[in-house]
FISEDO-815545 format. One record per residue: residue in three letters; x, y, z of N, C-alpha, C in turn. Coordinates in pm, whole numbers, plus 32768, in hexadecimal, padded with zeros to 4 digits. Example, Ala and Ser with C-alpha at 12.3 -4.5 7.8 and 13.67 -1.06 7.14 Angstrom:
# FISEDO-815545
 code  nxx  nyy  nzz caxx cayy cazz  cxx  cyy  czz
  ALA 8527 7DC7 830C 84CE 7E3E 830C 8528 7EB6 830C
  SER 8505 7F1F 82C4 8557 7F96 82CA 850A 8003 8313
This chain:
# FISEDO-815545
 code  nxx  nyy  nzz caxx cayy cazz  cxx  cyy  czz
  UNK BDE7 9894 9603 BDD2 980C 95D0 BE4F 97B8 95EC
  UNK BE38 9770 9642 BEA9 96D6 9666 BE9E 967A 95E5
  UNK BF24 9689 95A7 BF29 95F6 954A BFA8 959F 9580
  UNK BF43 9505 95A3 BF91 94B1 95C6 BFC4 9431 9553
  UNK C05D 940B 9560 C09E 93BD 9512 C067 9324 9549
  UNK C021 92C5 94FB C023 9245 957D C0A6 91E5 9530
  UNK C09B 9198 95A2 C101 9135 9592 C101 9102 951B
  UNK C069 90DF 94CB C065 909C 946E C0AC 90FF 93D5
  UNK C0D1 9181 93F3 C11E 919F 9370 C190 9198 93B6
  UNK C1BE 91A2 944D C242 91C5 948D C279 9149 9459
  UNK C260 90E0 9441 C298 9061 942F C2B8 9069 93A1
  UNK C299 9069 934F C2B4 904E 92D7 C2EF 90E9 9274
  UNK C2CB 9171 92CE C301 91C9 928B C35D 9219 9300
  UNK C3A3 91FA 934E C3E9 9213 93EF C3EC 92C1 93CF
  UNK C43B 92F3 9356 C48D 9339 9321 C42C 9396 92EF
  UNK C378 93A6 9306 C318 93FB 92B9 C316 9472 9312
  UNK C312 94E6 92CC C2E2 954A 92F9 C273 95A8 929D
  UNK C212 95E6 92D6 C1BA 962E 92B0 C1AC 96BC 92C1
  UNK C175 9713 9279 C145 97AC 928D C0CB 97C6 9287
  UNK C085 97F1 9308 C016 982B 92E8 C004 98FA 92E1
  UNK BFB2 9902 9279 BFC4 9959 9276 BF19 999A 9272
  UNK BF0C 99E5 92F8 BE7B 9A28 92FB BE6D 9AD2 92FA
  UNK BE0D 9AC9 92BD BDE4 9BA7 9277 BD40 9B9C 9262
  UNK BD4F 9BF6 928E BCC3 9C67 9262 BCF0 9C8E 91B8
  UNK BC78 9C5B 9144 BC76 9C6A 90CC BC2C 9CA7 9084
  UNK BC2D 9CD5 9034 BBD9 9CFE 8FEA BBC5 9CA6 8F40
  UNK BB58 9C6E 8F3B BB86 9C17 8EA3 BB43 9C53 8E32
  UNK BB5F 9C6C 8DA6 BAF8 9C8C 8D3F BB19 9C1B 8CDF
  UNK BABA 9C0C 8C91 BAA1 9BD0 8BFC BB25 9BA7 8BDD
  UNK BB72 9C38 8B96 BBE6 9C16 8B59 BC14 9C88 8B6A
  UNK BCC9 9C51 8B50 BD47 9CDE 8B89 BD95 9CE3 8AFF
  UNK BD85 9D61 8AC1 BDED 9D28 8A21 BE77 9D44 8A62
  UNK BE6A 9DB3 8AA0 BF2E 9D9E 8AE1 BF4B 9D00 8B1E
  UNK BEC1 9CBA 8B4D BF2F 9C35 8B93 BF4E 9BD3 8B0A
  UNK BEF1 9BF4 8ABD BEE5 9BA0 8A40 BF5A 9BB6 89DD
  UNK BF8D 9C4E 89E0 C01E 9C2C 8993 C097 9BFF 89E3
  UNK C065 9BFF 8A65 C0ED 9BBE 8A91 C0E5 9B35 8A68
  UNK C071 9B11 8A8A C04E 9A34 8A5F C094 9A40 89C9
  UNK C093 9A97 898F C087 9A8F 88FD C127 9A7F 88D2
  UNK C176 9ABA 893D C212 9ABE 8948 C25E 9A21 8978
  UNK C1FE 9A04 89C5 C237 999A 89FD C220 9911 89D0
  UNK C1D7 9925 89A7 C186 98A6 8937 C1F0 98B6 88C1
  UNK C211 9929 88A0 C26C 9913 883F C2EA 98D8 8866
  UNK C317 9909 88C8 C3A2 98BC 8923 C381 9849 891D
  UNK C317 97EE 8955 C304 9761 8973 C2F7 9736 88EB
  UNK C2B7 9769 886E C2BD 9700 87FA C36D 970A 87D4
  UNK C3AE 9764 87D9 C3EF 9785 877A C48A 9723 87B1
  UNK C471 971A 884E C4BE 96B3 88A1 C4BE 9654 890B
  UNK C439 9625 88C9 C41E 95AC 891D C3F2 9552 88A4
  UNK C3EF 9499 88E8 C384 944E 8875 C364 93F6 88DF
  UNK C331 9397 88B0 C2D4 9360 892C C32D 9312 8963
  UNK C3A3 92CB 8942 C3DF 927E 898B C447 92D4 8A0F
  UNK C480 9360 89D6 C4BE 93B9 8A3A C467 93CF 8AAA
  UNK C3E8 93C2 8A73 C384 941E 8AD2 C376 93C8 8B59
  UNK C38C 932D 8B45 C381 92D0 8BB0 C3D8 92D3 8BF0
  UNK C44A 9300 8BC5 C4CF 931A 8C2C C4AA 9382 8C9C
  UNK C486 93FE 8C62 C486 946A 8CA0 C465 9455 8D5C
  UNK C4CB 9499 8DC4 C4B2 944C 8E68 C43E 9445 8E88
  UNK C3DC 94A7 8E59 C374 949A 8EA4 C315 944E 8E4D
  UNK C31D 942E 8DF8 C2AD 93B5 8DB9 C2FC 9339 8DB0
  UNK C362 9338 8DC5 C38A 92C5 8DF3 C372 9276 8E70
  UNK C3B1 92CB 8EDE C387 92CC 8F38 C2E6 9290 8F7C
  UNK C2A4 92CF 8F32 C1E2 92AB 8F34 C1F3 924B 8F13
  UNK C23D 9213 8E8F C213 91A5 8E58 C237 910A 8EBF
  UNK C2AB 9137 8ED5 C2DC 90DC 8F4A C25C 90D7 8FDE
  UNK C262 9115 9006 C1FC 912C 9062 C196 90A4 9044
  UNK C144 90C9 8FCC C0D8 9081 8F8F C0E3 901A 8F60
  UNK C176 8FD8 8F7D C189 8F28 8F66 C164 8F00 8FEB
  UNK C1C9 8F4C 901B C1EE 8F2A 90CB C168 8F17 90EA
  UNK C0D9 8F64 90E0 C06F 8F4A 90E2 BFDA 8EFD 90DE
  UNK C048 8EB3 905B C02D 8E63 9014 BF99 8E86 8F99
  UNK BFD2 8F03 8F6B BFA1 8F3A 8F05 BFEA 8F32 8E73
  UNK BF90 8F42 8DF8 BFDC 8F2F 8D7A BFFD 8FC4 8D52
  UNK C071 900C 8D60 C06C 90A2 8D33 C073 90AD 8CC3
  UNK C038 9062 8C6E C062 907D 8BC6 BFA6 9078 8BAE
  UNK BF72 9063 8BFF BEC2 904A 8BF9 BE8C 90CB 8C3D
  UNK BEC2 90C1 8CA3 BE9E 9138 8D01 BF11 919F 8D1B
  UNK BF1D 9205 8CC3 BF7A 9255 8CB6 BF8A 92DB 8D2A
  UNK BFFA 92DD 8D46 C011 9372 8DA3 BFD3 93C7 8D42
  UNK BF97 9422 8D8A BF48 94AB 8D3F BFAF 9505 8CE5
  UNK C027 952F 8D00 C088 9551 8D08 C0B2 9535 8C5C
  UNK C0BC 94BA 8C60 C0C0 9458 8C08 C076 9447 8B86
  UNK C00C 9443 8BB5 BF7E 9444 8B65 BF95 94B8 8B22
  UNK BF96 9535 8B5A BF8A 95E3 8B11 BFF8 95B9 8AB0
  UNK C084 9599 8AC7 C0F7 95B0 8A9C C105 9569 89F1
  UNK C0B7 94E9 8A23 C075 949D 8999 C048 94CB 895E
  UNK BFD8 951D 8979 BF84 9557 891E BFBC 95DC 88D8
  UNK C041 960F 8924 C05F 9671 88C9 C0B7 9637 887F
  UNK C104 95E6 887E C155 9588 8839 C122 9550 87AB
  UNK C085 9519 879B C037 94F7 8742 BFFB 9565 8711
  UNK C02B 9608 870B C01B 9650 86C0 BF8A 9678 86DD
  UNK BF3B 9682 8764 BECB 96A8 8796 BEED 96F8 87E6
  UNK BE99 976D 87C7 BE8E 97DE 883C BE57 9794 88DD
  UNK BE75 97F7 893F BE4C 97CF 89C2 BD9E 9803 89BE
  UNK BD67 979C 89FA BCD0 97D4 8A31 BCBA 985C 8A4F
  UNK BC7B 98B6 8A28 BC59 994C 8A6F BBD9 9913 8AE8
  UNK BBE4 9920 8B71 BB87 993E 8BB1 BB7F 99B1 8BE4
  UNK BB8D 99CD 8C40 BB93 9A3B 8C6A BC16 9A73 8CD4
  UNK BC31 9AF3 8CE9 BCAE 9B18 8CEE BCEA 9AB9 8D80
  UNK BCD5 9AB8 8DD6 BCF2 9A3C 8E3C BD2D 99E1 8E07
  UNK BCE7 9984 8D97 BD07 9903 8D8D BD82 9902 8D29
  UNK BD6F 995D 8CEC BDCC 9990 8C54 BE48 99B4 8CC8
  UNK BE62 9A10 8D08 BEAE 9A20 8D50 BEEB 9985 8DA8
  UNK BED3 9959 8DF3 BEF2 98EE 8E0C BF37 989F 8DB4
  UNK BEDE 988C 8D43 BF2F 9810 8CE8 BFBE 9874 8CAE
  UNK BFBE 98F2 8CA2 C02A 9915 8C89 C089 98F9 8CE0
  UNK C08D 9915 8D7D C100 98E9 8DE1 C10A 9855 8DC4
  UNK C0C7 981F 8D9C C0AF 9750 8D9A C135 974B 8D30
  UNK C11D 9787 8CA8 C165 9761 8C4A C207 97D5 8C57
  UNK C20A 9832 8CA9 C279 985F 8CB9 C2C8 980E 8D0A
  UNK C2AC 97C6 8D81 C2F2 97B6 8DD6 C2F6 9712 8DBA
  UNK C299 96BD 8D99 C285 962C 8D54 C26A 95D7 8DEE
  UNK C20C 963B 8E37 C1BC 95DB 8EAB C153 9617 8E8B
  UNK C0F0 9594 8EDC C087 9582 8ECF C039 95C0 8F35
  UNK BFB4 9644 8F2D BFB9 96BE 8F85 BEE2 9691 8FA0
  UNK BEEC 9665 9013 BE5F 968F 9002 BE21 973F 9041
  UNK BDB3 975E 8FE7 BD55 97CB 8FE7 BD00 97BD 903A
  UNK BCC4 97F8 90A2 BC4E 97DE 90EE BBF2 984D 912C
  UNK BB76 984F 9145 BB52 98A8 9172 BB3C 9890 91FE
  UNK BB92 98DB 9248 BB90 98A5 92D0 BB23 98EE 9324
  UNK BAD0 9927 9323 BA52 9912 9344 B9EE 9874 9337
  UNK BA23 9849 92C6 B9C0 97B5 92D4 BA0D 9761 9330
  UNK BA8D 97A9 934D BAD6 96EF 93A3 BAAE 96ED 9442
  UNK BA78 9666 946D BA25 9678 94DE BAB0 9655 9570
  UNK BAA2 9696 95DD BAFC 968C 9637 BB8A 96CD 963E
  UNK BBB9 96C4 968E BC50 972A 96BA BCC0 96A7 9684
  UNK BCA7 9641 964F BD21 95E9 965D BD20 95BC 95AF
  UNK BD6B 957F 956C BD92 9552 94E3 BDF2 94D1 94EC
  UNK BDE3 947D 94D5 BE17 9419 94CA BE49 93C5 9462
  UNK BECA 93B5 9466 BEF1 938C 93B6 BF27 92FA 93DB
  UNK BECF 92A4 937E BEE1 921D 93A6 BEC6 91E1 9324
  UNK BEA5 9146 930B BE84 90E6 92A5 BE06 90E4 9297
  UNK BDE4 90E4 920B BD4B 90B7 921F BCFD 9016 91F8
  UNK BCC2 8FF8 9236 BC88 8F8B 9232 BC3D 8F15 91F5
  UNK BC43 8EBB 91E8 BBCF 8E7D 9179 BB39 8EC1 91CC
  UNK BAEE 8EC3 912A BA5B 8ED2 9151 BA4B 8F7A 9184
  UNK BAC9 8FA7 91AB BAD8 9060 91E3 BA85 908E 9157
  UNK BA19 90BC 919A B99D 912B 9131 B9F4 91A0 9135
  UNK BA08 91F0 9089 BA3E 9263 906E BA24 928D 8FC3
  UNK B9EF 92EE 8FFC B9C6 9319 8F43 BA25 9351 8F08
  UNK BA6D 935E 8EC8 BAE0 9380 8E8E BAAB 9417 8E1D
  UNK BAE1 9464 8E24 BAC4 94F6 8E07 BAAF 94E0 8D56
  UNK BA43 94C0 8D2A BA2F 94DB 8C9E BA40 9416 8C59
  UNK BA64 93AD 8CCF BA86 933F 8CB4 BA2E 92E0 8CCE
  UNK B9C2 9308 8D44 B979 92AC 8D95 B96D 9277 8DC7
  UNK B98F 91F5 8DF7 B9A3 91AF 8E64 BA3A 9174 8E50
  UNK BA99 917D 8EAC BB0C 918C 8E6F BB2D 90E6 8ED9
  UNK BB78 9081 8EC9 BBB7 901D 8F34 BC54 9073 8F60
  UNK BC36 90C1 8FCE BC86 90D8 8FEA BD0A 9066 9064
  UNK BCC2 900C 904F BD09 8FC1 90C9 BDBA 8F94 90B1
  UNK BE18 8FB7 9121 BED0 8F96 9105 BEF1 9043 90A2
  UNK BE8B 909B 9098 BE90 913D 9071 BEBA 916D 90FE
  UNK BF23 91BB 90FE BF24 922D 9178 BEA1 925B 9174
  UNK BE9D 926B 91FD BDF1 92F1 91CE BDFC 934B 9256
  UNK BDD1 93A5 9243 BDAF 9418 92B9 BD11 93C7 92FC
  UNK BD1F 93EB 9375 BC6D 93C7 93BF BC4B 9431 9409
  UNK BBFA 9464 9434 BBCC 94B4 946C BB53 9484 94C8
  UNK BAD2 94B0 9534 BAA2 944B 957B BA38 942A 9520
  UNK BA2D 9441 94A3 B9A5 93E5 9463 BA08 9397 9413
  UNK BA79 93DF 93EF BAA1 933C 93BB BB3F 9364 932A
  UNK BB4E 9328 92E4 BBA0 9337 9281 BB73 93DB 9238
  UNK BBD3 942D 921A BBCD 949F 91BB BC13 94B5 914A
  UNK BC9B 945A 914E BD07 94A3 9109 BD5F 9429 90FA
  UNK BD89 9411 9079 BDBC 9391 9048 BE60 93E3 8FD9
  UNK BEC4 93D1 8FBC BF21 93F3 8F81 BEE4 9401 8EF9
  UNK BE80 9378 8EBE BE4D 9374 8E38 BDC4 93C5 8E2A
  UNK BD71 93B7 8E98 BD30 943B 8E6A BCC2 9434 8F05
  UNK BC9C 94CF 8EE5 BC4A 94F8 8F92 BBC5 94F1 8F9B
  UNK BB7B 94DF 8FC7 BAE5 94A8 8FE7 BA75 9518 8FC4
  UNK BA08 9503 8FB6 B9AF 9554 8F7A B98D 95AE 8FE4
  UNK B9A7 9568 9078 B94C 95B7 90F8 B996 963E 90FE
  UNK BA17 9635 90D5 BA74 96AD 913C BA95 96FF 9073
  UNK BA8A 96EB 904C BAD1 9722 8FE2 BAB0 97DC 8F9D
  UNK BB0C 980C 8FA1 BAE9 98BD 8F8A BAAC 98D7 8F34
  UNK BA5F 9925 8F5B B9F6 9965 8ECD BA0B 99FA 8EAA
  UNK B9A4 9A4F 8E6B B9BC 9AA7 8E7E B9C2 9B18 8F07
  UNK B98D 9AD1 8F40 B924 9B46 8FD6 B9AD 9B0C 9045
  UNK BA13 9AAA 901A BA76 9A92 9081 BAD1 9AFF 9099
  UNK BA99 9B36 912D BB10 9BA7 919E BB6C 9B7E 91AF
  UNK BB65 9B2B 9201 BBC8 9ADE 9245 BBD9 9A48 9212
  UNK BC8F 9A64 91ED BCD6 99FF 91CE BD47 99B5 91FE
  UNK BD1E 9935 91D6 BD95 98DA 921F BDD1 989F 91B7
  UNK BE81 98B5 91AC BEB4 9851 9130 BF11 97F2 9182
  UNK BEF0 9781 9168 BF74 9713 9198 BFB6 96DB 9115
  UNK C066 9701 9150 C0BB 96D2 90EA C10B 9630 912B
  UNK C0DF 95F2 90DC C134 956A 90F0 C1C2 9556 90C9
  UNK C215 9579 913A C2A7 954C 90F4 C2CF 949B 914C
  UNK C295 945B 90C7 C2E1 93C4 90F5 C35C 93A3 90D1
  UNK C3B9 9419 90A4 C448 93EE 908E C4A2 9450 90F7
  UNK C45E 9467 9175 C496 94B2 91F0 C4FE 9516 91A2
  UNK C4C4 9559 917F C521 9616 9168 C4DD 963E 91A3
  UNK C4F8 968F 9240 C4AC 96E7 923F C4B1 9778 920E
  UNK C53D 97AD 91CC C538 9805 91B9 C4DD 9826 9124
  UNK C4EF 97C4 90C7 C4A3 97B8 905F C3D8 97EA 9098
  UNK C3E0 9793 90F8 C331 977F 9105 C328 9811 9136
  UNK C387 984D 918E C386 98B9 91C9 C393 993E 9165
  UNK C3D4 993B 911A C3B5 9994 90A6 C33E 995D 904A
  UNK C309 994C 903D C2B4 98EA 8FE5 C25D 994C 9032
  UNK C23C 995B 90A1 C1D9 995E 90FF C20E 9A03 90F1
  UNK C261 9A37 90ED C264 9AED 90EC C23B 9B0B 9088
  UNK C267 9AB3 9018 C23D 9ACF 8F7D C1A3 9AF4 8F65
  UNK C15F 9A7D 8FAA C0B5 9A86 8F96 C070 9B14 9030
  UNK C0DB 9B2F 905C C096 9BA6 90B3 C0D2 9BE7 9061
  UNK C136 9C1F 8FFB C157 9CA2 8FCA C0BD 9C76 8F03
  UNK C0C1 9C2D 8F1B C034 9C04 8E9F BFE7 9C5B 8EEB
  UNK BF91 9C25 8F68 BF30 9C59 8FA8 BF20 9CCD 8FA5
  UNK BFAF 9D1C 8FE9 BF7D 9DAC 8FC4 BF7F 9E0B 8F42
  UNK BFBC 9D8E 8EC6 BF97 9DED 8E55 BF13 9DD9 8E1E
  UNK BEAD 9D5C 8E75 BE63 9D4B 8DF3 BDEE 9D3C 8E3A
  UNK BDF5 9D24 8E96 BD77 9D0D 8EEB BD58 9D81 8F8E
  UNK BDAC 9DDA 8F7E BD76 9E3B 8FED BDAE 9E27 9058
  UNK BE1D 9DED 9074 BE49 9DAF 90D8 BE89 9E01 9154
  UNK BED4 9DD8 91A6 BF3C 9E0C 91DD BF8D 9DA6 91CE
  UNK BF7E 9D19 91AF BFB8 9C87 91A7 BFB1 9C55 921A
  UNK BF76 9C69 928E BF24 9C30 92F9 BFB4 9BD9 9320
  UNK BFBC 9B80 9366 C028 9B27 93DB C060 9A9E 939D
  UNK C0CD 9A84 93DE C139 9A21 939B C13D 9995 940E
  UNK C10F 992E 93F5 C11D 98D0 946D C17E 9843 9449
  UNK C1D1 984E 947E C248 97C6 942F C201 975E 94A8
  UNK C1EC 96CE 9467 C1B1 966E 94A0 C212 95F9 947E
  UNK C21E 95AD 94D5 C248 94F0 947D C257 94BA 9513
């Protein structure tokens, strides 16, 4: 899988780099070993973060900047990243879906970028394209519905938008029966060594929790 940077984030984020990270998976219901780790780290994030630190942090900062430059409101349309981090902050457990997604949002809130999940069997063509999205750009937003993603980074693929920082589309999104996986990590505050561990972190997840071997490492920007 080719993922291309276009000009339209090269301009306003010069300094972005990304990780993709693809495996052969295995997903179930629920993992209680991944669940006491969430259970550890959730405690770290209430116990030293509050919502105003949390906006500092590079990589949701970073997004957030992105999404002016965009000409998006990031306090409306929140980095995902962001969103989880709130909600453990307001003294709410994280969503249980299933071990994939639970997994994921754990690398999201360890590392404080914003990680899309995908089942890359649904993404159509050899190429990925990370660009702006558009007025009037049709995208169902995963559990949201029709989302305005337009001045949003978004991933495209050849039918069209998949993958937004604030949240990923109904077409491509993992279920249980998802083999094969694709995670893209957004680093819009150019670390790559950060995105790059970020990205070993969720292949050493993979093989504790989902059957893995942690499948391949692709640095993009």
């Amino acid at each position: 899988m080719k993922i291309i940077v276009s000009k339209e984030i090269a301009s306003v984020c010069p300094e972005f780099v990304g990780a993709a990270v693809e495996a052969q998976v295995k997903n179930t219901a629920y993992c209680e070993a991944l669940w006491d780790e969430i259970k550890v780290l959730q405690a770290e994030v209430t116990q030293t973060l509050s919502n105003e630190l949390l906006k500092e942090l590079p990589g949701i900062a970073a997004t957030r900047r992105v999404y002016k430059a965009c000409g998006k409101d990031p306090s409306r349309y929140r980095p995902a990243s962001e969103q989880l981090m709130r909600r453990l902050l307001q003294g709410k457990d994280l969503y249980q879906i299933d071990t994939l997604v639970d997994l994921v949002n754990l690398a999201s809130i360890k590392f404080g970028y914003s990680i899309g999940g995908f089942d890359a069997d649904k993404l159509v063509g050899q190429t990925i394209t990370l660009g702006v999205g558009r007025d009037g750009e049709p995208y169902e937003g995963i559990g949201r519905g029709v989302l305005n993603i337009a001045g949003l980074p978004v991933y495209r693929d050849e039918v069209g938008g998949f993958g937004t920082p604030t949240s990923d589309h109904e077409r491509t999104k993992m279920t249980i029966e998802t083999t094969h996986l694709l995670v893209l990590i957004n680093g819009y505050d150019g670390n790559e060594q950060r995105v790059a561990d970020n990205a070993r972190y969720i292949q050493e997840l993979l093989k504790r929790y989902a059957d893995s071997d942690g499948g391949s490492v692709t640095i993009y920007k």
